[in-house]
Chimera marker file (.cmm) of the C-alpha trace (Angstrom):
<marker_set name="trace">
<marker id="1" x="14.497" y="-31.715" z="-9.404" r="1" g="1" b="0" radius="0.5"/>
<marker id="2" x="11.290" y="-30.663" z="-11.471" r="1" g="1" b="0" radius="0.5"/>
<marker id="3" x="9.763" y="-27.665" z="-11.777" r="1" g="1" b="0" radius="0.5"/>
<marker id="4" x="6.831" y="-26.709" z="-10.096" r="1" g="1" b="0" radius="0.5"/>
<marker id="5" x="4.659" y="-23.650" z="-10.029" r="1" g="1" b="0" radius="0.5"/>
<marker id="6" x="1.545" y="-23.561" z="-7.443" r="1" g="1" b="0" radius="0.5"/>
<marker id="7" x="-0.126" y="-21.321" z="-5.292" r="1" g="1" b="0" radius="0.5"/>
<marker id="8" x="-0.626" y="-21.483" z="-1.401" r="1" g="1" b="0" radius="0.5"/>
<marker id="9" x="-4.450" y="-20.456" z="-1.863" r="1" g="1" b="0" radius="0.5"/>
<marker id="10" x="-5.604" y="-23.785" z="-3.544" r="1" g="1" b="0" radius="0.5"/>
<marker id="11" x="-4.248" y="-27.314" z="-4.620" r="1" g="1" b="0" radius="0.5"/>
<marker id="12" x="-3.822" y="-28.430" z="-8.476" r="1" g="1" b="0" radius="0.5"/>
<marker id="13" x="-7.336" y="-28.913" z="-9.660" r="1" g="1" b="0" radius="0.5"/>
<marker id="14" x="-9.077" y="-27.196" z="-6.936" r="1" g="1" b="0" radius="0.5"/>
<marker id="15" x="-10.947" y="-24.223" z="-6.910" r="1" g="1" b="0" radius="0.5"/>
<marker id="16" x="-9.350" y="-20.304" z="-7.270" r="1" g="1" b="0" radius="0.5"/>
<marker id="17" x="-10.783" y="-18.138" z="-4.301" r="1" g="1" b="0" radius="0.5"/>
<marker id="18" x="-13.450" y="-15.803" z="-5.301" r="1" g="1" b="0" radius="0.5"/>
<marker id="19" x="-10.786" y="-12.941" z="-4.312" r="1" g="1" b="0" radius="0.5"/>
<marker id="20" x="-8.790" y="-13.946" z="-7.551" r="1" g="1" b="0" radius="0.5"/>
<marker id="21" x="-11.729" y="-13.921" z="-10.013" r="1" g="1" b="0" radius="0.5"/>
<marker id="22" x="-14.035" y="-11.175" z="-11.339" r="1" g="1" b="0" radius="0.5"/>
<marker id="23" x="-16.561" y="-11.905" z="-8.732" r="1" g="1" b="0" radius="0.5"/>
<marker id="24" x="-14.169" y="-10.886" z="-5.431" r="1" g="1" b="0" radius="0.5"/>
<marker id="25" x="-11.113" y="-8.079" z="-5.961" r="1" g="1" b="0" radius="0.5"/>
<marker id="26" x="-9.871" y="-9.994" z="-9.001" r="1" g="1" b="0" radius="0.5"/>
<marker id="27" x="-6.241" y="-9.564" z="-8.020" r="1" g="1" b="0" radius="0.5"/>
<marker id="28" x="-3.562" y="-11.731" z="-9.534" r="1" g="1" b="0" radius="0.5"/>
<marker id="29" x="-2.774" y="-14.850" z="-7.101" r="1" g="1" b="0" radius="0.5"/>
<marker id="30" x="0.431" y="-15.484" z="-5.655" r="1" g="1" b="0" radius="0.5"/>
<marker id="31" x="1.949" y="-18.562" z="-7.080" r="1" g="1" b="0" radius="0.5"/>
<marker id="32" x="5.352" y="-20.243" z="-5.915" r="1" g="1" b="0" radius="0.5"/>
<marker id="33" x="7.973" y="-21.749" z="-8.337" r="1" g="1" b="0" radius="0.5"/>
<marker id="34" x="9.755" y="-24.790" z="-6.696" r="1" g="1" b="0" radius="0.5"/>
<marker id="35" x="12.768" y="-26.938" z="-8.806" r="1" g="1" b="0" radius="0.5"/>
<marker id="36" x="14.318" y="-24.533" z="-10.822" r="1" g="1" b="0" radius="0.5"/>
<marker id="37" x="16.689" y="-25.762" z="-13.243" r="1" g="1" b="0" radius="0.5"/>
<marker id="38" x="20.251" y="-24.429" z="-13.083" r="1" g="1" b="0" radius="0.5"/>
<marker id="39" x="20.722" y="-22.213" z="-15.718" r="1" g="1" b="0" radius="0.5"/>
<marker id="40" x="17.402" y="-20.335" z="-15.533" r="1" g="1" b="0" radius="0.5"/>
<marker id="41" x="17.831" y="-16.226" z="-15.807" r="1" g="1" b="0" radius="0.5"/>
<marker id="42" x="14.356" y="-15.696" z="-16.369" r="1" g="1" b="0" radius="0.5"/>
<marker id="43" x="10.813" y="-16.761" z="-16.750" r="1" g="1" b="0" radius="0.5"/>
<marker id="44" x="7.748" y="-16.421" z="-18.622" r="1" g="1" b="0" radius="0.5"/>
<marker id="45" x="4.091" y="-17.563" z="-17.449" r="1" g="1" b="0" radius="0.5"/>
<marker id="46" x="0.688" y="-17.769" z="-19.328" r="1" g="1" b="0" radius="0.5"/>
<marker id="47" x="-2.593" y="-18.122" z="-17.582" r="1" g="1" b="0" radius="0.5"/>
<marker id="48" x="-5.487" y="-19.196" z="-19.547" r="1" g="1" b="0" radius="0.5"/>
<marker id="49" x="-9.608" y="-20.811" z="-20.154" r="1" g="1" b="0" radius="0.5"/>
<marker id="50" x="-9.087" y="-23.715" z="-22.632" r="1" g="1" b="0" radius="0.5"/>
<marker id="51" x="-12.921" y="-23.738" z="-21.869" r="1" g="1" b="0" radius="0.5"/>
<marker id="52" x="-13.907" y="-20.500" z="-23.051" r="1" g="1" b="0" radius="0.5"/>
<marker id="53" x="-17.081" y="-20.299" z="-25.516" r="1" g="1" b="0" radius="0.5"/>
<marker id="54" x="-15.168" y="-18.266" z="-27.897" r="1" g="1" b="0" radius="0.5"/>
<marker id="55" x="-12.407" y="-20.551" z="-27.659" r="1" g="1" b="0" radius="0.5"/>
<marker id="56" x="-8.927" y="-20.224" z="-25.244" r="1" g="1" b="0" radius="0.5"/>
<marker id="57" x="-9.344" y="-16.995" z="-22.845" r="1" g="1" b="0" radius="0.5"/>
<marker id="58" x="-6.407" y="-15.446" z="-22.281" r="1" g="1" b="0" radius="0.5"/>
<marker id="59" x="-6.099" y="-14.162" z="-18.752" r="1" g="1" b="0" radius="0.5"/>
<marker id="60" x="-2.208" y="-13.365" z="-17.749" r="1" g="1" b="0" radius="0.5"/>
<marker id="61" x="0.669" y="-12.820" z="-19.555" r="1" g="1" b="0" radius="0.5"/>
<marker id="62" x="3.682" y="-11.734" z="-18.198" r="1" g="1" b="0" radius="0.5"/>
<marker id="63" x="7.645" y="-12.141" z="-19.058" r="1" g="1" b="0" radius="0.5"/>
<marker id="64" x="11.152" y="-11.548" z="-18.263" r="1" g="1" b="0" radius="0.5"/>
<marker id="65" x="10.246" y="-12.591" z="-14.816" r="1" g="1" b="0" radius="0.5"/>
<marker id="66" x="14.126" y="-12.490" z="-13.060" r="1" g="1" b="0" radius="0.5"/>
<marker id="67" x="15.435" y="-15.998" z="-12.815" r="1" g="1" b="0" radius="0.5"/>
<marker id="68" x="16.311" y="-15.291" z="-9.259" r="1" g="1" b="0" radius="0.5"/>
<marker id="69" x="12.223" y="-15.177" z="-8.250" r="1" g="1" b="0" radius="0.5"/>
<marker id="70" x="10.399" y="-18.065" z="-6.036" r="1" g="1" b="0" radius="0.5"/>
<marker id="71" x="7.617" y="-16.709" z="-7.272" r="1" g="1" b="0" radius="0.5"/>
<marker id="72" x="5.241" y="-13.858" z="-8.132" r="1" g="1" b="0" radius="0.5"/>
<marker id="73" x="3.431" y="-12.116" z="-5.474" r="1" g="1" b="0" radius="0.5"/>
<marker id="74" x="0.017" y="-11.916" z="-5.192" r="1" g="1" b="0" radius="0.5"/>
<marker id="75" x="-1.870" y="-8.602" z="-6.468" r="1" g="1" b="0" radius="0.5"/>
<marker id="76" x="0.947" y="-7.390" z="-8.928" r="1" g="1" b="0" radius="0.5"/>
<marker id="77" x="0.196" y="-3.916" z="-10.531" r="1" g="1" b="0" radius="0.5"/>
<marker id="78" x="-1.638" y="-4.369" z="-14.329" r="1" g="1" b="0" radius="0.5"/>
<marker id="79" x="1.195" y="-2.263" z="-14.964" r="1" g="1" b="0" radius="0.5"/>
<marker id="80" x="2.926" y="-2.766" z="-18.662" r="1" g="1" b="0" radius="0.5"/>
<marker id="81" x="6.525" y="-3.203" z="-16.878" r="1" g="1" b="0" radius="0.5"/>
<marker id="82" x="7.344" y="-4.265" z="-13.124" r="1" g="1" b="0" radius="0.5"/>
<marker id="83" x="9.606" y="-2.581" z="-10.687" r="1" g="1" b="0" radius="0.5"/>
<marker id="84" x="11.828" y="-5.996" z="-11.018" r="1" g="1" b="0" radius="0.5"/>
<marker id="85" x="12.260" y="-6.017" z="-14.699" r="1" g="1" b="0" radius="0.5"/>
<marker id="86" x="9.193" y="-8.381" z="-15.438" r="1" g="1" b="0" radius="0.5"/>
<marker id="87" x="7.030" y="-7.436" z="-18.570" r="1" g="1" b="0" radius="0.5"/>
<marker id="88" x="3.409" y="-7.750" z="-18.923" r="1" g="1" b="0" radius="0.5"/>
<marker id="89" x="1.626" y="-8.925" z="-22.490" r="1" g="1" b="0" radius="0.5"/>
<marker id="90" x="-1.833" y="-8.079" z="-23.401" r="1" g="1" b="0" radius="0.5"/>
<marker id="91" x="-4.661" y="-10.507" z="-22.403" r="1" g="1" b="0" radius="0.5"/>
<marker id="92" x="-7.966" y="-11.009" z="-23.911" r="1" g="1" b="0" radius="0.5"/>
<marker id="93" x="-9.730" y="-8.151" z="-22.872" r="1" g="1" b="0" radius="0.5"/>
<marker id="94" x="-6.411" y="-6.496" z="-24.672" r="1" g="1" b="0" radius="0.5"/>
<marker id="95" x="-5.083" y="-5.297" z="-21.302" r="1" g="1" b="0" radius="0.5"/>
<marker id="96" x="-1.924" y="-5.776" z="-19.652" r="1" g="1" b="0" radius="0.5"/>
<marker id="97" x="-1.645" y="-8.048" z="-16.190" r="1" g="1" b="0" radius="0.5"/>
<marker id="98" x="-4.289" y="-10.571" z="-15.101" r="1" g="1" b="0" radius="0.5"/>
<marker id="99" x="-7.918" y="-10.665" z="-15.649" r="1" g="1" b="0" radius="0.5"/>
<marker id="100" x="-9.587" y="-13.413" z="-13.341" r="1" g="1" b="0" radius="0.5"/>
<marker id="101" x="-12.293" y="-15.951" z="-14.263" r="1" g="1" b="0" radius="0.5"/>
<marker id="102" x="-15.216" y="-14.789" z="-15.046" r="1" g="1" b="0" radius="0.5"/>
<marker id="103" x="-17.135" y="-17.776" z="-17.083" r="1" g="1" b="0" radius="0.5"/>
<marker id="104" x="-20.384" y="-17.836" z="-18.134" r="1" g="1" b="0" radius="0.5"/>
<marker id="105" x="-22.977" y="-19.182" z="-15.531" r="1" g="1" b="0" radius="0.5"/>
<marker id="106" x="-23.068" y="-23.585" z="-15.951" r="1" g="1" b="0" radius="0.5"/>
<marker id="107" x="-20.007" y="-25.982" z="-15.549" r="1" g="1" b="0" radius="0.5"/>
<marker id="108" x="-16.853" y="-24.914" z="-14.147" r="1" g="1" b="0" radius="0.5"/>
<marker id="109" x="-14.002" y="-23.776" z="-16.300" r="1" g="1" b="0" radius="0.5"/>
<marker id="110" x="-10.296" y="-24.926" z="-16.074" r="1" g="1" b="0" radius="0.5"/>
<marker id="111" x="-7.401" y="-21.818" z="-15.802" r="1" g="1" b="0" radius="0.5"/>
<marker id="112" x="-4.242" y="-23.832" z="-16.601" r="1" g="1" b="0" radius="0.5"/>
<marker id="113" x="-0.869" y="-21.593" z="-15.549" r="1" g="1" b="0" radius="0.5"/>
<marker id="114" x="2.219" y="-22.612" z="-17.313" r="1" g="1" b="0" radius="0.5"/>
<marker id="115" x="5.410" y="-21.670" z="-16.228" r="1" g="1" b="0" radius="0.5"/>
<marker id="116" x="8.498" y="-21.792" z="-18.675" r="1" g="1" b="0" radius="0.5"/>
<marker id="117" x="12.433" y="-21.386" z="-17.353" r="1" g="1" b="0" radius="0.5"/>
<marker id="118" x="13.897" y="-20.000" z="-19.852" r="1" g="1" b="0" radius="0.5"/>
<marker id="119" x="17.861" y="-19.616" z="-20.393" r="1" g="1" b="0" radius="0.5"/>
<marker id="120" x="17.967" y="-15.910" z="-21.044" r="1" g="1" b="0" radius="0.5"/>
<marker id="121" x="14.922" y="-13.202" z="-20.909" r="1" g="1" b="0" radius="0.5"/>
<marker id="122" x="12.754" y="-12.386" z="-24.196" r="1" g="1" b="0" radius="0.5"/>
<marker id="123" x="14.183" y="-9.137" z="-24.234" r="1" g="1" b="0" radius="0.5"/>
<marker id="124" x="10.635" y="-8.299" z="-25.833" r="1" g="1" b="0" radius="0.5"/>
<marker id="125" x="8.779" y="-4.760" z="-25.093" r="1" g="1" b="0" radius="0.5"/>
<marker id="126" x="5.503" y="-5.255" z="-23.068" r="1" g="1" b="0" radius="0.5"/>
<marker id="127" x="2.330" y="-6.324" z="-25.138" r="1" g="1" b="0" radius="0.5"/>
<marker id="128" x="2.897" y="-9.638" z="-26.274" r="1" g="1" b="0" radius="0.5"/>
<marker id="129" x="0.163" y="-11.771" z="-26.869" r="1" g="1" b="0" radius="0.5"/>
<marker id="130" x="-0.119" y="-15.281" z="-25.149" r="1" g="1" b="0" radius="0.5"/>
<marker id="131" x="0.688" y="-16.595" z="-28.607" r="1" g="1" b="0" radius="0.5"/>
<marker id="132" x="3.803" y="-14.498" z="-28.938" r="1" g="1" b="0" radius="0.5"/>
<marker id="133" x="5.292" y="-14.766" z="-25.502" r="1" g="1" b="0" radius="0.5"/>
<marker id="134" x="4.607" y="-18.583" z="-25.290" r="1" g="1" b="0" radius="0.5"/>
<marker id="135" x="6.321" y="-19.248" z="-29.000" r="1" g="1" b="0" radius="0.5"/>
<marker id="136" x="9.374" y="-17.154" z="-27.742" r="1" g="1" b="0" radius="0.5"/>
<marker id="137" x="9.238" y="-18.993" z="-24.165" r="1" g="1" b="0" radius="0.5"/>
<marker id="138" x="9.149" y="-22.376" z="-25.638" r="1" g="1" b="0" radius="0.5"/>
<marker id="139" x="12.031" y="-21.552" z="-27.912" r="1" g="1" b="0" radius="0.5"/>
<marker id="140" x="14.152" y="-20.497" z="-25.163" r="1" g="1" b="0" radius="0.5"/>
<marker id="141" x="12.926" y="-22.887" z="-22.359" r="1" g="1" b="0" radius="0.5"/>
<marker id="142" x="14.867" y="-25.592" z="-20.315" r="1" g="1" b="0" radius="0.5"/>
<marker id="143" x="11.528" y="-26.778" z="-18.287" r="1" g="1" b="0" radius="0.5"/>
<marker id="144" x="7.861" y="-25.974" z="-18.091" r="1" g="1" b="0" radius="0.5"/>
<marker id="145" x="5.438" y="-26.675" z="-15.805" r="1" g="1" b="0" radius="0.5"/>
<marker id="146" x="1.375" y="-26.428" z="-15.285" r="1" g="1" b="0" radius="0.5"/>
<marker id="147" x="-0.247" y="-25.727" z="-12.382" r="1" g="1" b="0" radius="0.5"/>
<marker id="148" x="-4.714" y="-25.617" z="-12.967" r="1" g="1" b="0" radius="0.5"/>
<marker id="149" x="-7.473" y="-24.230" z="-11.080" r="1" g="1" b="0" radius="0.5"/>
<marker id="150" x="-11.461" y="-24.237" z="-11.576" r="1" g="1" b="0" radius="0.5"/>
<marker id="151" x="-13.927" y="-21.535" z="-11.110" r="1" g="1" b="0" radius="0.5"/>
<marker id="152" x="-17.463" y="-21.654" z="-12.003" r="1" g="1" b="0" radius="0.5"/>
<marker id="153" x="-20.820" y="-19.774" z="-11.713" r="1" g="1" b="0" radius="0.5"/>
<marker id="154" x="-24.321" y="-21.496" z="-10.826" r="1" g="1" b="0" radius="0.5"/>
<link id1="1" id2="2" r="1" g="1" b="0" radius="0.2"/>
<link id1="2" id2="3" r="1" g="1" b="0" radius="0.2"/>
<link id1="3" id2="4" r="1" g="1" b="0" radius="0.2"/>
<link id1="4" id2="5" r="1" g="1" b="0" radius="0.2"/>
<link id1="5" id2="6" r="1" g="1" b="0" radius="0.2"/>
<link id1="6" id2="7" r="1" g="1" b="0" radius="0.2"/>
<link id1="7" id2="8" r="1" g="1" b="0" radius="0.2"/>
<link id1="8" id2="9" r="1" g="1" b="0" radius="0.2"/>
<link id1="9" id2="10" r="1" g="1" b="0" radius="0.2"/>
<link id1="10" id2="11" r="1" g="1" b="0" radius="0.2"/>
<link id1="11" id2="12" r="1" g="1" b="0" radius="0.2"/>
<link id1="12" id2="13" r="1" g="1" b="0" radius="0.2"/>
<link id1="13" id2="14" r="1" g="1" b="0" radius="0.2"/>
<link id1="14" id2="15" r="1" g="1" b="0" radius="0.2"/>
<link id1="15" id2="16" r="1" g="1" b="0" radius="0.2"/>
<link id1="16" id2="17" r="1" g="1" b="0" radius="0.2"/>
<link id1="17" id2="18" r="1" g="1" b="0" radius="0.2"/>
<link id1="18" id2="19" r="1" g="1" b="0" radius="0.2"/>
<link id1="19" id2="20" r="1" g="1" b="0" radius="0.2"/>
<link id1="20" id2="21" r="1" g="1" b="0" radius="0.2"/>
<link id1="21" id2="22" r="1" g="1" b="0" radius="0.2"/>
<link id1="22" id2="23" r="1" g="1" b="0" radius="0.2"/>
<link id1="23" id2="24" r="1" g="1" b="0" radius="0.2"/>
<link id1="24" id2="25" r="1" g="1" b="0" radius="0.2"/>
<link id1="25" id2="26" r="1" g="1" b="0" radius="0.2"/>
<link id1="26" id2="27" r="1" g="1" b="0" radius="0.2"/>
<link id1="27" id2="28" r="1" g="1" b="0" radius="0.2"/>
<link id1="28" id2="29" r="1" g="1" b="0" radius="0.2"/>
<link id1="29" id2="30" r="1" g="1" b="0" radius="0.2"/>
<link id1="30" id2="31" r="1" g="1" b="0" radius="0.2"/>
<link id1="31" id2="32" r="1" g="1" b="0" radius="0.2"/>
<link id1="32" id2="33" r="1" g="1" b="0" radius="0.2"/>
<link id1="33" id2="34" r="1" g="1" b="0" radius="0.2"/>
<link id1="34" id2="35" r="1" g="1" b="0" radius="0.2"/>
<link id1="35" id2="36" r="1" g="1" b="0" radius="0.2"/>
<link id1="36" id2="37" r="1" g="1" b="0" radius="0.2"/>
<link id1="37" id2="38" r="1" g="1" b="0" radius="0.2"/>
<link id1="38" id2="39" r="1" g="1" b="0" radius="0.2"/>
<link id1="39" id2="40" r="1" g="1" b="0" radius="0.2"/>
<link id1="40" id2="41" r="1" g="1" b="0" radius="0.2"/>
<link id1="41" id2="42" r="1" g="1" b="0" radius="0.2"/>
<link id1="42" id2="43" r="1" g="1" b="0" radius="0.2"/>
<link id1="43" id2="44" r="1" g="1" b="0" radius="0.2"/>
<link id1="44" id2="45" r="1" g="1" b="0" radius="0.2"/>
<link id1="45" id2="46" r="1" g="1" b="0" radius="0.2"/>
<link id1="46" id2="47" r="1" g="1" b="0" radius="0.2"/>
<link id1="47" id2="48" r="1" g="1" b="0" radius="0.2"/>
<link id1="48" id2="49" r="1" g="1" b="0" radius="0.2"/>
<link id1="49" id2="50" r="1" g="1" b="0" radius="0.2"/>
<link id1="50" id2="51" r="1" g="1" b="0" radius="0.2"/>
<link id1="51" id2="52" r="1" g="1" b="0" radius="0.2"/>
<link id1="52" id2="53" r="1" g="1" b="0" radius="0.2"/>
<link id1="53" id2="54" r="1" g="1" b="0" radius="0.2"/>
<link id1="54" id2="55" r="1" g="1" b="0" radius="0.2"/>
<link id1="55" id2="56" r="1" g="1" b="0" radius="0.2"/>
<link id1="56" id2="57" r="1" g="1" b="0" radius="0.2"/>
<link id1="57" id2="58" r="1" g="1" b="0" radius="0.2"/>
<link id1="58" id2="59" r="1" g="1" b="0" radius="0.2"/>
<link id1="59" id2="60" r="1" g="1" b="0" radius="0.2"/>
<link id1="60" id2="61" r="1" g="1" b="0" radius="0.2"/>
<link id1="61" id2="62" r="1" g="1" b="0" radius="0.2"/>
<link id1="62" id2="63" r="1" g="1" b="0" radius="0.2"/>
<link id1="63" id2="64" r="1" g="1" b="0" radius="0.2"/>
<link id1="64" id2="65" r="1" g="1" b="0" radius="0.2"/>
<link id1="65" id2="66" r="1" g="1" b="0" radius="0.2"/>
<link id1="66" id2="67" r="1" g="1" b="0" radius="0.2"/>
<link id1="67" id2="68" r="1" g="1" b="0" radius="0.2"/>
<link id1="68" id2="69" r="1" g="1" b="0" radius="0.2"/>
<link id1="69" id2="70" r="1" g="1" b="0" radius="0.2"/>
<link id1="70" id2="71" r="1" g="1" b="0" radius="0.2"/>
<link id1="71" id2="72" r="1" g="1" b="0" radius="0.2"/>
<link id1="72" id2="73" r="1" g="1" b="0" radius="0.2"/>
<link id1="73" id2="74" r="1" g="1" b="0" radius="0.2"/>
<link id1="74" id2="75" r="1" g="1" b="0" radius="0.2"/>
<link id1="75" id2="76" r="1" g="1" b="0" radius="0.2"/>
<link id1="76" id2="77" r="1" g="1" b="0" radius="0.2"/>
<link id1="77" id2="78" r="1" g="1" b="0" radius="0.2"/>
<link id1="78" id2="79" r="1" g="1" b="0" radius="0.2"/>
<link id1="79" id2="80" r="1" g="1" b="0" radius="0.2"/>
<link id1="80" id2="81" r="1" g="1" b="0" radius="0.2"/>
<link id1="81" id2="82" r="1" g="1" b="0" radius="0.2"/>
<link id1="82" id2="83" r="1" g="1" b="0" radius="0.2"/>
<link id1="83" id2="84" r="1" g="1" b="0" radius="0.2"/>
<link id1="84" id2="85" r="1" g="1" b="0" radius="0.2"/>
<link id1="85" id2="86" r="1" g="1" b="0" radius="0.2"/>
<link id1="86" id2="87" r="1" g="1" b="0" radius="0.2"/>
<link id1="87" id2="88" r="1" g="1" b="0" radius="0.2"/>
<link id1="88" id2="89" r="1" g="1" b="0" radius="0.2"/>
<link id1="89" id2="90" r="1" g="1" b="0" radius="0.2"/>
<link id1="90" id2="91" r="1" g="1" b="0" radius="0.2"/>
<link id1="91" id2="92" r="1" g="1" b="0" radius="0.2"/>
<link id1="92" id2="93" r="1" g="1" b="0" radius="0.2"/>
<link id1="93" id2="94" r="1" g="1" b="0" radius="0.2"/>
<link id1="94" id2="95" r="1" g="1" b="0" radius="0.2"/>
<link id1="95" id2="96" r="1" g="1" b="0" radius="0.2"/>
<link id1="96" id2="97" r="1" g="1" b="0" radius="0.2"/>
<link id1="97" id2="98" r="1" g="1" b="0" radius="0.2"/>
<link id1="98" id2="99" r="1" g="1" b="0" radius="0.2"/>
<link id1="99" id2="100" r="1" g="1" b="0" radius="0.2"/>
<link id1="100" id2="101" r="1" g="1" b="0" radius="0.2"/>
<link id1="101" id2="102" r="1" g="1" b="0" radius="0.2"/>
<link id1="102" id2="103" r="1" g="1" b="0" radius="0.2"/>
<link id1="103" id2="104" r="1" g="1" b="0" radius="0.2"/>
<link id1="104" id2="105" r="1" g="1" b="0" radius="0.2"/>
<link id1="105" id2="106" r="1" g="1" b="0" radius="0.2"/>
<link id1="106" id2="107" r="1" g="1" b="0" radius="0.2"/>
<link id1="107" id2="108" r="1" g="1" b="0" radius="0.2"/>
<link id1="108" id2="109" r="1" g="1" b="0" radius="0.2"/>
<link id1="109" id2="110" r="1" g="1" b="0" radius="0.2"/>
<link id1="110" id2="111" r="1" g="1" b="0" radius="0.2"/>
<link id1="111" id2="112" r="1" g="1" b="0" radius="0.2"/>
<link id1="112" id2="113" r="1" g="1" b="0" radius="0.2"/>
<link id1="113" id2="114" r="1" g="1" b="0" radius="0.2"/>
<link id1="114" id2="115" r="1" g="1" b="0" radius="0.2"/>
<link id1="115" id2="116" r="1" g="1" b="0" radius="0.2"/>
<link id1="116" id2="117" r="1" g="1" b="0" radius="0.2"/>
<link id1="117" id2="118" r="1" g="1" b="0" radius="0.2"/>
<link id1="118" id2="119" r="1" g="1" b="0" radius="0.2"/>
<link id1="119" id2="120" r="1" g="1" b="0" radius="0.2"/>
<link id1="120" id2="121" r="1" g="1" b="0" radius="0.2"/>
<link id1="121" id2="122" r="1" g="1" b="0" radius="0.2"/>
<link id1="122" id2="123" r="1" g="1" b="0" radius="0.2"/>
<link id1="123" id2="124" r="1" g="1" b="0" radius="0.2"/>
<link id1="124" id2="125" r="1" g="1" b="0" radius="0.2"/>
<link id1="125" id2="126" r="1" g="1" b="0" radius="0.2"/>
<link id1="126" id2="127" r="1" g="1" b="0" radius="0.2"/>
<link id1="127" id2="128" r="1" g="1" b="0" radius="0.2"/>
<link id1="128" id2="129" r="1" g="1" b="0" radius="0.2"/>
<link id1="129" id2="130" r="1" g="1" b="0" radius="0.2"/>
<link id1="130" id2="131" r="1" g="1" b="0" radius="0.2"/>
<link id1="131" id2="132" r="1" g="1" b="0" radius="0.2"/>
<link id1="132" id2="133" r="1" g="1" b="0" radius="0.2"/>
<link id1="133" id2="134" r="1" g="1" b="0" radius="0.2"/>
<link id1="134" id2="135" r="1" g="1" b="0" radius="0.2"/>
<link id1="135" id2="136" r="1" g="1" b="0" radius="0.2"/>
<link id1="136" id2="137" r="1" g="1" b="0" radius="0.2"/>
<link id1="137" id2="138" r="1" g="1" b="0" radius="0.2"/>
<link id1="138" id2="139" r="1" g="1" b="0" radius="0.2"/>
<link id1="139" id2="140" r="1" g="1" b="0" radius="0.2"/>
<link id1="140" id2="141" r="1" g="1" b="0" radius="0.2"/>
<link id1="141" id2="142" r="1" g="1" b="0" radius="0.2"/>
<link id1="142" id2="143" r="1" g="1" b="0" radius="0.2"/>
<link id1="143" id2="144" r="1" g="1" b="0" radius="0.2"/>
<link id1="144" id2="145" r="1" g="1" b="0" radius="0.2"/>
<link id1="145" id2="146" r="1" g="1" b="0" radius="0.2"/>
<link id1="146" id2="147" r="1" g="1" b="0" radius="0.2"/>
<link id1="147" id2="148" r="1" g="1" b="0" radius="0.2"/>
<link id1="148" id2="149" r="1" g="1" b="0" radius="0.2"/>
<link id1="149" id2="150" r="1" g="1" b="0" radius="0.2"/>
<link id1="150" id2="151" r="1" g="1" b="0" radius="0.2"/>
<link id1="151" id2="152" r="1" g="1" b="0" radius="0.2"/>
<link id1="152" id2="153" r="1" g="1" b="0" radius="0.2"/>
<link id1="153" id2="154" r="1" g="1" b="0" radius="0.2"/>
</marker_set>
């Protein structure tokens, strides 16, 4: 098996739903992970703009997810730490949980989500940066996968 990680509200490539940007309720989207790799006893996913003016937007960070999920739900609290043990970093607007798009009017931007199964938890406090959490995620990883979606403004 491979891992996957989607959501139910759009295919790869396709566009996020207004509700999960900036421009609707901006609440975090529910995403399903499918193929998980024996041996996983947590997870770790990054959302972010490669297409960002200022350079790679960070919009979700967020850790320690139990290896037992099939998933995150959508709307999760911008909480620093989750009821199920999952830890939030910080993104670019130095908050913790997820930001939606919000680009600059013009061409649509990609938001790539990679997923890492990791073979124990990062057993870091909340705050990372995307930088941070992915460097520990990769070290620790048995699969990743990405999962992309566009959103742009006229």
């Amino acid at each position: 098996m491979v891992l996957r990680v989607s959501s139910p509200h759009w295919k790869n490539g396709e566009t996020i739903p207004k509700k999960h940007t900036a421009d609707g309720a901006d609440v975090s989207p529910p995403l399903l992970f499918e193929g998980i790799p024996i041996g996983t006893r947590a997870f770790a996913l990054i959302c972010d703009d490669p297409d960002a003016p200022v350079g790679t937007w960070v919009h979700w960070v967020i850790y320690d997810i139990p290896g037992t999920a099939k998933g995150l739900s959508e709307g999760l609290p911008t909480d620093a730490s989750l009821p199920d043990g999952s830890r939030q970093g910080r993104n670019s607007w130095k908050k913790y949980g997820y930001g939606g798009p919000s680009p600059p009017p013009g061409m649509p931007h990609r938001y790539i989500f990679r997923l890492y199964a990791l073979r124990e938890p990062l057993g870091a406090a909340p705050g990372l940066t995307a930088k941070e959490a992915e460097a520990a995620a990769r070290a620790k990883s048995i699969e990743a996968a990405t999962f992309m979606g566009t959103y742009g403004r006229p």
